[in-house]
C-alpha positions as CSV (number, residue, x, y, z in Angstrom):
1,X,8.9,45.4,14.1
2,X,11.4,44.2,12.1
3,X,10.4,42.4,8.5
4,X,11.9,39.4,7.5
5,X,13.5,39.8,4.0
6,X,11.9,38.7,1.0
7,X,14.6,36.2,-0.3
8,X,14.5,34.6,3.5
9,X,10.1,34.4,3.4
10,X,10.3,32.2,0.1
11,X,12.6,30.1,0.8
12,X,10.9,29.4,4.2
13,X,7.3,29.1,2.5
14,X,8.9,26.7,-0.3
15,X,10.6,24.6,2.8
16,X,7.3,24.5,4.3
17,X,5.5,23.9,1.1
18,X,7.5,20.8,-0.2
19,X,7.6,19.1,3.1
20,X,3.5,19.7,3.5
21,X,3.2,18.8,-0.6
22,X,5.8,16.5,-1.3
23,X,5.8,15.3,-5.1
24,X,3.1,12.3,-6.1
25,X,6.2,10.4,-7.9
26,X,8.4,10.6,-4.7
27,X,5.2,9.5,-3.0
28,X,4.0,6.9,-4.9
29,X,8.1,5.3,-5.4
30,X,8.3,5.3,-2.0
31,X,5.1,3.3,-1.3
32,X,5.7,1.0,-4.6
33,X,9.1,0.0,-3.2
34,X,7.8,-1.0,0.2
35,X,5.0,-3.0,-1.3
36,X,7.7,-4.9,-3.5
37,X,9.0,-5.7,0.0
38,X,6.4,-6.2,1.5
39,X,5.1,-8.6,-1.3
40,X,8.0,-10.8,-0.9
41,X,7.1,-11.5,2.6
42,X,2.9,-11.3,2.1
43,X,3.7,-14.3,-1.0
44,X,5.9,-16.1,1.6
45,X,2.8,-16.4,3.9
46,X,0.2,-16.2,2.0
47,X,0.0,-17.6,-1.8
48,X,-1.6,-15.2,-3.9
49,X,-3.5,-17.1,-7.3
50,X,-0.9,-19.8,-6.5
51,X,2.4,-17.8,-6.6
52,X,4.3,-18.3,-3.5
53,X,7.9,-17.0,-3.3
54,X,9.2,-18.7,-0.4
55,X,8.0,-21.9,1.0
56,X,7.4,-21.8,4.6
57,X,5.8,-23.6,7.5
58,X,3.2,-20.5,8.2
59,X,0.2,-20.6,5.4
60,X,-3.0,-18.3,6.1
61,X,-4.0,-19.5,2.8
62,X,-5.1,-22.6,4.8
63,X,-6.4,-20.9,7.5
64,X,-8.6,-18.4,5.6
65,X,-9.5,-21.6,3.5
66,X,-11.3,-22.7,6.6
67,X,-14.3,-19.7,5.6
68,X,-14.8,-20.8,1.9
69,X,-13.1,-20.0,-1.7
70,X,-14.8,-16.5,-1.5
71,X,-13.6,-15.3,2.0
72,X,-10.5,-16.6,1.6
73,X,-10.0,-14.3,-1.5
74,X,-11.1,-11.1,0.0
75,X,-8.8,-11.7,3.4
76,X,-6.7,-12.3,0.8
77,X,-6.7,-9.7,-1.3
78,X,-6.9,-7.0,2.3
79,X,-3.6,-8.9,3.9
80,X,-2.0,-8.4,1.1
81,X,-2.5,-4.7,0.3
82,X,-2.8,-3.9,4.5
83,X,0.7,-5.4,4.9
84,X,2.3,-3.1,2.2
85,X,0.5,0.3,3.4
86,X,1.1,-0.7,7.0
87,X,5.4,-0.9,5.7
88,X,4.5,2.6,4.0
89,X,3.4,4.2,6.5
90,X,6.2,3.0,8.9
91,X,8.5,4.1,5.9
92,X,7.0,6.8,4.8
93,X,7.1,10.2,7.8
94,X,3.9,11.7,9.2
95,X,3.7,15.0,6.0
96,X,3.5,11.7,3.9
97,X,1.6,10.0,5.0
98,X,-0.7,13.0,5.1
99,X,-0.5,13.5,1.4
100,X,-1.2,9.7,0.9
101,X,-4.1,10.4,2.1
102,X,-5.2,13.0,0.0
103,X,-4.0,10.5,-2.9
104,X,-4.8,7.1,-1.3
105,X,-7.2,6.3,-4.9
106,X,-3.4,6.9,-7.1
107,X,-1.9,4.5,-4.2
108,X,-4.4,1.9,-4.4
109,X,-4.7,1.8,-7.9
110,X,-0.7,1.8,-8.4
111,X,-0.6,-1.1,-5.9
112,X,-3.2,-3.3,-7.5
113,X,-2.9,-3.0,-10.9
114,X,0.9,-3.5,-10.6
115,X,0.0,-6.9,-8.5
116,X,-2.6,-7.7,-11.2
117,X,0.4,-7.2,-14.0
118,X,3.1,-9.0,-11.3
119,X,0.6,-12.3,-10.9
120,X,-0.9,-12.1,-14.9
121,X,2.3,-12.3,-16.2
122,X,3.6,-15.3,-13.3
123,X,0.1,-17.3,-13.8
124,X,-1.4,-16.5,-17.2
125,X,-4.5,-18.9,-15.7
126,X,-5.1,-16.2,-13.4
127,X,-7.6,-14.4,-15.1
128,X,-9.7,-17.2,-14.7
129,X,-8.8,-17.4,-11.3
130,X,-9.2,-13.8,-10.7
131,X,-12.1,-12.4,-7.9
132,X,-13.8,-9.6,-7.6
133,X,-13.8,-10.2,-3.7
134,X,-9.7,-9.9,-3.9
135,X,-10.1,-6.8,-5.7
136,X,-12.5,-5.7,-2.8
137,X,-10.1,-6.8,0.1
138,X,-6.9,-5.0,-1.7
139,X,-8.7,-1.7,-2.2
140,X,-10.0,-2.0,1.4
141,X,-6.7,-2.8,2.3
142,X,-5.4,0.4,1.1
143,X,-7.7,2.5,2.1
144,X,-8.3,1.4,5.5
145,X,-5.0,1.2,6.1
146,X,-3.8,4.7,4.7
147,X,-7.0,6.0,6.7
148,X,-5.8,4.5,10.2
149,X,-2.4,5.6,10.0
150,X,-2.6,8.9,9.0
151,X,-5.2,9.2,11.8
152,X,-2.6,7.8,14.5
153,X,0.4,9.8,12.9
154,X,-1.7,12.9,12.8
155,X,-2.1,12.2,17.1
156,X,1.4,11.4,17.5
């Protein structure tokens, strides 16, 4: 049988390995750009610690309002983050969202602490207003999210 040259392997196994492994700050600019975009939208429909970027007719806000102060700030929190992964993963292909996965902790904790710096430095009340319950629903959010789609990429 014939072998394939050396110089012709690696660059085939460094193809491979960069589209398997692609790099964490690609990954994780990717993502943070879709949240931005996403966020623009999420803070249209639902006011997050009383920031609300556009005004429209549609507020969950009031609707998750309807379960209490402290449900409302954990379906908070999970739309928020859920509809920024769910953008990712329709941005990102199917090899990243794979490696999300194996980094979904990075990716939460890039999405939420940049939120928490976003809304501290629009509302410097919102410490006070801060909930752990939000911090619950965004990290669900993430996870859940990162979980599901890389589970129905992986069967596509």
């Amino acid at each position: 049988m014939n072998q394939i040259p050396p110089s012709v392997n690696e660059k085939i196994l460094t193809s491979v390995h960069t589209k398997l492994h692609p790099k964490v700050s690609y990954l994780l600019g990717k993502v943070f750009l879709a949240h931005i975009l996403s966020s623009i939208i999420t803070l249209s429909v639902c006011p997050q610690f009383g920031f609300k970027i556009f005004k429209l007719p549609i507020n969950l806000m009031h609707t998750f309002m309807v379960f209490g102060l402290p449900v409302c700030n954990f379906l908070c929190g999970l739309f928020f983050t859920t509809t920024s992964m769910l953008i990712a993963s329709i941005v990102l292909n199917r090899d990243e969202v794979r490696a999300l996965r194996h980094k979904e902790v990075l990716a939460a904790s890039v999405l939420i602490l940049s939120s928490i710096g976003f809304f501290g430095i629009m509302n410097p009340n919102l410490f006070i207003e801060f909930s752990l319950l939000w911090l619950l629903g965004a990290v669900l959010g993430v996870i859940l999210t990162v979980e599901i789609s890389s589970r129905v990429l992986a069967r596509a």
